[in-house]
N, C-alpha and C positions, 0 to 999 in steps of 0.2 A: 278555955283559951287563956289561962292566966299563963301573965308573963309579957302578953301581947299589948301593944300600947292602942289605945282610942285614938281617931281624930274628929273632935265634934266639932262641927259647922254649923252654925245657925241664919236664917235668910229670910230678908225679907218676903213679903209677899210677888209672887216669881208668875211672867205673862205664861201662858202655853208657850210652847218653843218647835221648832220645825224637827223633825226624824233626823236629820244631817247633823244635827252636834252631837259629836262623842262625852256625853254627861259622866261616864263614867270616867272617861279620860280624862277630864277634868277635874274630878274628881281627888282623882290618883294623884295630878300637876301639885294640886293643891294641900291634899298631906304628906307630898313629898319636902314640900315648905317647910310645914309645922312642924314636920318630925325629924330635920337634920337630915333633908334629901333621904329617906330610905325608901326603895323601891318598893311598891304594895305591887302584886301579880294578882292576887284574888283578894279580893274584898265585901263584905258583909255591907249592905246601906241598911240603915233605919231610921225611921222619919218618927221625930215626936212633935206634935202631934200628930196623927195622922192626917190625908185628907179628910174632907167632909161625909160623911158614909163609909168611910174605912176604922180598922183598927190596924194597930202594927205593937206587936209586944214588945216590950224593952227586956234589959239585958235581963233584969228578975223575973221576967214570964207575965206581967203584967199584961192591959191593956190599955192601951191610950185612952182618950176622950175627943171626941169630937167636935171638930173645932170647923169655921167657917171656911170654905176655901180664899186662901189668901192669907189666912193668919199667920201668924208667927209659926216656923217650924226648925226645929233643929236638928241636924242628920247627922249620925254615929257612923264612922267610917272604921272597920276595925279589922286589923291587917291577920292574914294569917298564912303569910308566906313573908318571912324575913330575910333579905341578903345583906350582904355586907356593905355600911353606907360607901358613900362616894367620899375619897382623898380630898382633903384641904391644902392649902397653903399655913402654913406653921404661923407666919406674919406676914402682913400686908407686904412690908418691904421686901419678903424670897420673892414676890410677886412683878412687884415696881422692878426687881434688878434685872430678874429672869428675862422679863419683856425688855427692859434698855440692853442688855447683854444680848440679846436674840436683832435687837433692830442696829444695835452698832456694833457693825462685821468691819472685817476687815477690808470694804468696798469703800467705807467711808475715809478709810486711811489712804488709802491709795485710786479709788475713781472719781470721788467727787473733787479734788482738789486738779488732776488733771483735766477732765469735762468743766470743769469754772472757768479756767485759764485757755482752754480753746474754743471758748463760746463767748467769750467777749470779757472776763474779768468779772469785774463788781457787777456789769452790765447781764451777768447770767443772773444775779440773786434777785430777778426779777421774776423772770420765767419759770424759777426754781419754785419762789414764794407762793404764786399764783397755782403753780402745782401741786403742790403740798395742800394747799386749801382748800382750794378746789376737788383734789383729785386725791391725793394721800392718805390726809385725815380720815376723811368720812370713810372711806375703803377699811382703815384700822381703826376706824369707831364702832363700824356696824362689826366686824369680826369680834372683839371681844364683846361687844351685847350679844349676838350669837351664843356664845362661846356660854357664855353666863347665864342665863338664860334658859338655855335648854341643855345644860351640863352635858354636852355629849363632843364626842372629837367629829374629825370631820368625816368620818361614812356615817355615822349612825344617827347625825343630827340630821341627816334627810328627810329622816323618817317622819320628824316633827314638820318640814318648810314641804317640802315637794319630793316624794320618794320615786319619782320617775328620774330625778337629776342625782340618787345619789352613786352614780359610776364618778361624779367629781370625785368624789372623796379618795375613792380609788387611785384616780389619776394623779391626787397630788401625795398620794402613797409612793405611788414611782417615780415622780418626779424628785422627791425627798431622797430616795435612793442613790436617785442619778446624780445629786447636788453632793453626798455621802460618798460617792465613789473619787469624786475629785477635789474635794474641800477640804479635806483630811489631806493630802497630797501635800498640799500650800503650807498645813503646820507641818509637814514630816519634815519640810524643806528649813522651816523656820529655825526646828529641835537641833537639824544637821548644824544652820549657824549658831546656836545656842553654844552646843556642844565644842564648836569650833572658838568660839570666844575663850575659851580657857586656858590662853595662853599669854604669854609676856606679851608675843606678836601676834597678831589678826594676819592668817593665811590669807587674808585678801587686801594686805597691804605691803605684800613686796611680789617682784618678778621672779624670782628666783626659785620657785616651787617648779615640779616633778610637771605639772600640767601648763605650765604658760610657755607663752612664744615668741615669736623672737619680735611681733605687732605690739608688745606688753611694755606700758609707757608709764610709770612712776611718778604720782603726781603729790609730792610733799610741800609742805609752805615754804621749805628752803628752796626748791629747783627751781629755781627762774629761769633757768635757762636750756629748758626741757619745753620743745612745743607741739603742740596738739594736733594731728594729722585727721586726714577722713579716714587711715587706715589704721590709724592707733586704734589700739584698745587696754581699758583700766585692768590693773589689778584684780579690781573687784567683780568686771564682766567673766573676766576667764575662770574665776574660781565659781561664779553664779553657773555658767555654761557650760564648764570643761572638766569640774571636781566635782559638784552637786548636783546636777542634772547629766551631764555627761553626753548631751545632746548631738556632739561631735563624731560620736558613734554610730548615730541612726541617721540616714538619708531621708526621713519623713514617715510619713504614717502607713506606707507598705512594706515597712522593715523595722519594726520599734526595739529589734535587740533584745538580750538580757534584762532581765530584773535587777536592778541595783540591791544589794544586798543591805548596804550602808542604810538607805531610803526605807526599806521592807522592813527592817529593825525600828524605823525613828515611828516610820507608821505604825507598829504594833503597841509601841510605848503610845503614840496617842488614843489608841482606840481603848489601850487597857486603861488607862484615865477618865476616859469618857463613860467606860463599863460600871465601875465603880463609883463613879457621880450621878447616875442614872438610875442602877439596877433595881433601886429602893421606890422609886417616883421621887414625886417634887418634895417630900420630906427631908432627900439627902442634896437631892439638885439645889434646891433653893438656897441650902447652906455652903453649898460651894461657890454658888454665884456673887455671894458676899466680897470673895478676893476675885474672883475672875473678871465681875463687871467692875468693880472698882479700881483695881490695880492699876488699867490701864491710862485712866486718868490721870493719877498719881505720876507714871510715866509720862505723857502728852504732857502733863504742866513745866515737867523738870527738860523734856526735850524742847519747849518752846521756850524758857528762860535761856537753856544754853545754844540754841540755834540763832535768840537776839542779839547773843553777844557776841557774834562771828562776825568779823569783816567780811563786807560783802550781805548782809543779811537785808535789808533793808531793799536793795534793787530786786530781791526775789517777794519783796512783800507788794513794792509798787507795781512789779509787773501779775501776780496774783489778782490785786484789787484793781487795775487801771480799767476804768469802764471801756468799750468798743460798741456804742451805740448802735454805729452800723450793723452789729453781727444779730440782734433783734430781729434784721429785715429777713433775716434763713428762718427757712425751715426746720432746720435739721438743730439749731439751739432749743426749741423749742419739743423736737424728738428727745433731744439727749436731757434734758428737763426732766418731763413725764419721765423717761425710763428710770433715770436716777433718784428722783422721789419712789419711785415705785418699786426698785430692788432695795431701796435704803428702809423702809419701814417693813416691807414686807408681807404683806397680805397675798392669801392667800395660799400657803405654806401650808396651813393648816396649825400651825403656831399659836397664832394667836387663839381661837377654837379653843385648842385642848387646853394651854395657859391659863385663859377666862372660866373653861368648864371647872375648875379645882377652887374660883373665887365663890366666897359667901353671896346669896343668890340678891340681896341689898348692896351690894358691895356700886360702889360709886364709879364703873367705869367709863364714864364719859371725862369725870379728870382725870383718871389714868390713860388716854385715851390724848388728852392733849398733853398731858404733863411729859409721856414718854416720847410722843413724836415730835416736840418740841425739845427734847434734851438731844434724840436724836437728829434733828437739823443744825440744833447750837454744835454737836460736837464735828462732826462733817465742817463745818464753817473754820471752828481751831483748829482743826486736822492741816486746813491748808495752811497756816502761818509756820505750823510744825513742819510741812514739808516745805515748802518755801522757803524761809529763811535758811532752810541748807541748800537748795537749789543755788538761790544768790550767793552761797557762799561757795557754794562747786564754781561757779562761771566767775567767781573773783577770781581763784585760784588758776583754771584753766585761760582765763582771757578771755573770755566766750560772752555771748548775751546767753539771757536766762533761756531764751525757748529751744537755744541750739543743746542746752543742757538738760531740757526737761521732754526730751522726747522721746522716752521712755516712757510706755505707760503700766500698767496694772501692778503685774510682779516685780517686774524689772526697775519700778521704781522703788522700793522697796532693799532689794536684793543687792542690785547695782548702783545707783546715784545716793540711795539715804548709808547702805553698807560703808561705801567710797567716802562717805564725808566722815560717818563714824571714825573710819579709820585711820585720819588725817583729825582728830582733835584729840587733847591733852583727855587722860583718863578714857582711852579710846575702851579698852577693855571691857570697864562698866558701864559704860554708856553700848556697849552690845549685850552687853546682857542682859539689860532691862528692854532695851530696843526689840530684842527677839522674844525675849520674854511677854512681849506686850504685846507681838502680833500672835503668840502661842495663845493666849488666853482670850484676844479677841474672836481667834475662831474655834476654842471649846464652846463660848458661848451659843457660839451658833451653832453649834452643832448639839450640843446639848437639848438642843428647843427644839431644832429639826426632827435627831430622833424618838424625841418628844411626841412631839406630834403623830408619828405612826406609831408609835406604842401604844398612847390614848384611843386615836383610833381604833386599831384591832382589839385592844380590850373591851372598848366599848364594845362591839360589836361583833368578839366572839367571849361575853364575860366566862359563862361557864367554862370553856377550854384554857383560858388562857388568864384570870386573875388568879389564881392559886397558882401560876407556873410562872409569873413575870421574870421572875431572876432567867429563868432557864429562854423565856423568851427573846428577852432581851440579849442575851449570849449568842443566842441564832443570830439575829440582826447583825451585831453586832459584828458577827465571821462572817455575813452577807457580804456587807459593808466592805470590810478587809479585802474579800475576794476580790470584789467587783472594781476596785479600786488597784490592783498587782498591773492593769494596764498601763496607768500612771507611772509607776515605779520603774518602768523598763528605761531605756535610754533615749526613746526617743516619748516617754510619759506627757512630757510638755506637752508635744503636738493634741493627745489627744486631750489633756486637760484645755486647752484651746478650744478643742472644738466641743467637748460639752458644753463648757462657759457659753460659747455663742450660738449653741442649736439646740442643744437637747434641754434645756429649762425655761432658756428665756419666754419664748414666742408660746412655749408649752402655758406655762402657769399664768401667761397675761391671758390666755383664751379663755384658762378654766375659771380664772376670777371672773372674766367678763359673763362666763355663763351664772357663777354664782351670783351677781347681781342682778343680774336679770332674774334669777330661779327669786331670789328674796323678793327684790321690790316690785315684780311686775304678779310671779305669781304666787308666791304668800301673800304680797299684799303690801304696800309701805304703812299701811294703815294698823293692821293688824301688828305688823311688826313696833311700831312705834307705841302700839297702847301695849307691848309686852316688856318696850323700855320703859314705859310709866310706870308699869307695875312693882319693874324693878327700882327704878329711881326717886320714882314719886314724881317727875314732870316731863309732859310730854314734848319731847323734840319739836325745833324749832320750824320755820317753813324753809331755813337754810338746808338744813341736813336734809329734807325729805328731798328737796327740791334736785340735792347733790344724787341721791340713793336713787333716786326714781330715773335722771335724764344727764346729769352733767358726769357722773362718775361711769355709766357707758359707752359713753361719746369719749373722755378720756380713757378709757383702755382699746376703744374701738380705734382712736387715731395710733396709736403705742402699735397696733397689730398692723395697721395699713401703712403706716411706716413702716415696716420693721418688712413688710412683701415689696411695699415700692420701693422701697433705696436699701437689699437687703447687703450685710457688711460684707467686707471685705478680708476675710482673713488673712492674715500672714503670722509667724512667729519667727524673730530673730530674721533670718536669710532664707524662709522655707514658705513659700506661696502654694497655700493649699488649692489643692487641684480640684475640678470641679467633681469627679466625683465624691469626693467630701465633705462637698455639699448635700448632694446628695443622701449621704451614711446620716450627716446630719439630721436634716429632718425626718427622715425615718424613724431615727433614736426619740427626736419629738412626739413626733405623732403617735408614737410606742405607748405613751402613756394619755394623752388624748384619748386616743381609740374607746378605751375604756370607757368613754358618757355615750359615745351613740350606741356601743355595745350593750350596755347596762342599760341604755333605754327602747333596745330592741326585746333582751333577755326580760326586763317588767312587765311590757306588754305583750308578750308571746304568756308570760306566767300568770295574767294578773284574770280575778278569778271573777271579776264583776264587784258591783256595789253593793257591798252588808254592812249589816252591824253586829256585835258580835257583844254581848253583855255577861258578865258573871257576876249573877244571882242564884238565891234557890231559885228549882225549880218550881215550886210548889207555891211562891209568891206571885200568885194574878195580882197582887196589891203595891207588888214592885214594881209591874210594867207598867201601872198608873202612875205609879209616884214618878219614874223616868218621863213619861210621855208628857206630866204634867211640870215637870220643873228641870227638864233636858236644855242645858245651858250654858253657853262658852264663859263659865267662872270668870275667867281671868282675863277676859278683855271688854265686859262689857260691864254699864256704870248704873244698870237701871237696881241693881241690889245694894245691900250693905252685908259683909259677911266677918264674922270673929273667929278665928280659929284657936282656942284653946286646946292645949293636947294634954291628956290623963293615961297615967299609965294603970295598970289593972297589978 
């Protein structure tokens, strides 16, 4: 066996142990440590000294000596099946960015400052805070120790917590999908203005183009004497509506029209971006995230300097922060909370998982852990001064208060109100092409991490098929993606990016978290789970975090679900009131990827073959079944030993 590396372990003196712990697996856990995570399949044990009455030869044919039971013993673990170790992260920092770039999408730009301001102002960053702490955190604490921990994405870490629950991982395989089909959408739309910036004039700062109408009302800092109707509409609404979406075409979502060709080009430029940042894993990702996650700050800071110096900025900052005590007493600020803490970080994606699986298995996730959900609430919080201040400065301009000007929400603010102001300040040009440029790289990120996360998965859990073939797999997805996504493109794409946003994800991945928590803390164990964070960290979690993992963190995803059946939304886009049965299509699209956990735990237990154990040793060692029987023990969660793992290579 030369060539092959040792891993010896030495141990104190060890109680008998019950038939139920997998010693070998333990084993295995623990030179997968020592040895830079390589997976052992079969492995050789040898005990020096022997028990008491035994001998056991070492590696030169020798024989032990007989030693007291209880003595000193040292076990030779020695591989002889070698795969290829598991990807790292290059530097902690592709790490740190990848997670902030995956937690700050482009939600934070455009919904948390809208949900602040119709939940009572400063008066929301109560219920927000409380959220996050309570309910956020711990959710993206316990994912990356997961993730770290037992290096596996999310189908194949089941195998390690509760293998009757792993149809989640599945679920949030297709739920990534569905988020894939219409998230890309949003940058194709981004690339069109991008593209559209490259001119003396911004096509959506005059009336006079091919697509506007005769409602299209010109709003310059000179026109004073141009005024604002119910039936006006901006420059920059009909160019979002009538030129890039082309919405005007399609009557709703049982006629969606042609494919836009213009759209089906910008999406193909995004995906081949994504292809090529990806196709390598987190060795090329991590280095792209460098400019992606950073840029957009750099952006945000140059947009909040020039959004203070607009007249008018200041009344969009007062009505942003002005607390509304009263709006506490709802319900529904307290829904929109939770939801928004809880799409803003992210858990449960399977992101965070496969992200932490590629960290060194010491690696200190518990500050990473607060440090990124903490940059992600601080950035969410600027976000809104960034859009605000142009807000105040639209309703200067128009004569309006700020909320008649900010009732637009998700895209449309974005598109139409932040577009509209670009367009009407000095150096409008460059300030759109950092603008677009900056919602283009907020959502590579997330998409980057998304696809992430089902690559890891499927690799993990089909290695043999598919880590030799990643480029080519990835490529699949990748046209998955595209395909799945040509509904979007059509004219009336809106609509149906609508209605995935509010049926086919949400209500999906808050369940499947809520089951993942319950599968960790109730039955892995908050206990066992917590001495596997020791193991990693060196100190065992506080009575905060269990107390969160055990009861307060399902209670808060359980009200996010009961809200979300008792007062479920209300859609509209633009002038188009989806019909009930859309609702309908909706939750079926939901449920599509659900389905998959009671499936998967019908399909375990129709399969599962009863209770064994299954050991590889020689056959011929009756002196191996003592040594297991006599020292069979969960290694790495229990403190009654002391153990060294020196590794020798031969």
């Amino acid at each position: 066996m030369c060539g092959f590396p040792l891993c010896v372990l030495q141990f104190a003196p060890l109680p008998s142990i019950s038939e139920d712990d997998h010693f070998v697996e333990k084993i295995q856990d623990s030179c997968n440590f020592s040895l830079g995570h390589i997976l052992f399949k079969h492995i050789s044990l040898l005990v020096y000294p022997p028990l008491s009455g035994g001998t056991a030869s070492g590696p030169g044919g020798g024989t032990g000596s007989s030693v007291p039971l209880g003595g000193l013993r040292t076990l030779v673990v020695q591989q002889t099946s070698l795969e290829r170790p598991r990807e790292t992260w290059s530097k902690k920092m592709d790490f740190l960015l990848s997670v902030i770039g995956y937690a700050v999408d482009l939600g934070n730009v455009w919904r948390f400052p809208y949900i602040c301001y119709q939940n009572g102002g400063g008066a929301f960053l109560l219920p927000y805070l409380l959220m996050a702490v309570f309910g956020g955190v711990p959710l993206f604490y316990m994912e990356l120790a997961l993730g770290q921990f037992h290096r596996s994405g999310c189908i194949s870490i089941w195998k390690h917590i509760c293998p009757i629950f792993k149809g989640i991982g599945f679920a949030i395989c297709i739920i990534a999908l569905y988020i894939a089909f219409y998230y890309n959408t949003i940058m194709a739309w981004a690339l069109y203005y991008l593209l559209s910036s490259f001119r003396p004039t911004l096509p959506w700062s005059t009336c006079s183009n091919s697509w506007n109408t005769v409602n299209c009302n010109l709003y310059m800092s000179t026109d004073h004497n141009v005024s604002w109707s119910n039936s006006s509409t901006s420059p920059a609404e009909e160019f979002y509506t009538r030129q890039v979406l082309q919405v005007h075409l399609s009557p709703g979502l049982h006629q969606l029209g042609s494919v836009s060709w213009q759209l089906a080009l910008c999406l193909l430029f995004i995906f081949t971006i994504v292809y090529f940042s990806i196709w390598k894993g987190v060795k090329t990702s991590g280095k792209v995230v460098w400019v992606t996650a950073t840029f957009p700050y750099l952006v945000l800071l140059v947009l909040l300097i020039r959004g203070a110096t607009l007249p008018g900025a200041w009344r969009g900052v007062v009505f942003y922060l002005k607390p509304d005590w009263q709006k506490l007493l709802s319900t529904t600020v307290w829904i929109d909370a939770a939801a928004q803490i809880f799409f803003s970080l992210g858990p449960g994606f399977g992101v965070l998982l496969a992200f932490a699986s590629y960290n060194p298995f010491h690696n200190n996730c518990y500050k990473d852990a607060l440090v990124t959900s903490s940059v992600n609430c601080l950035t969410s919080f600027l976000s809104g001064f960034v859009i605000f201040t142009v807000l105040g400065y639209m309703a200067e301009m128009r004569h309006q208060d700020v909320d008649a000007v900010a009732k637009d929400a998700g895209p449309s603010l974005l598109f139409i109100i932040y577009a509209e102001a670009i367009a009407n300040m000095p150096a409008a040009t460059f300030f759109s092409i950092i603008f677009f440029l900056m919602i283009i790289m907020l959502g590579l990120d997330s998409t980057f991490a998304g696809l992430e996360g089902v690559i890891t998965a499927m690799l993990d859990e089909f290695p043999q098929t598919l880590v030799k073939r990643r480029e080519w797999f990835v490529f699949g997805l990748v046209c998955v993606c595209y395909l799945g996504a040509l509904s979007t493109l059509t004219y009336g794409g809106a609509f149906v990016v609508k209605l995935f946003e509010e049926y086919a994800t949400g209500p999906a991945v808050i369940t499947v978290v809520l089951l993942e928590v319950i599968a960790v803390s109730w039955f892995y164990g908050t206990n066992r789970f917590c001495n596997d964070i020791e193991e990693m960290l060196g100190f065992y979690p506080g009575c905060f975090w269990r107390v969160c993992w055990v009861a307060i963190c399902p209670c808060f995803l359980l009200f996010i679900i009961i809200s979300f059946l008792a007062f479920p939304p209300e859609v509209r886009l633009f002038n188009y009131h989806y019909p009930p049965w859309t609702t309908v299509l909706g939750y079926c699209i939901g449920v599509s990827s659900f389905i998959c956990v009671p499936a998967y735990m019908v399909y375990h237990l129709l399969n599962a073959k009863g209770h064994y154990l299954i050991t590889h040793t020689h056959p011929q060692s009756a002196t191996m079944k003592a040594i297991l029987k006599e020292t069979r023990l969960g290694l790495c969660h229990q403190q009654r030993y002391s153990m060294r793992m020196p590794c020798i290579t031969k």
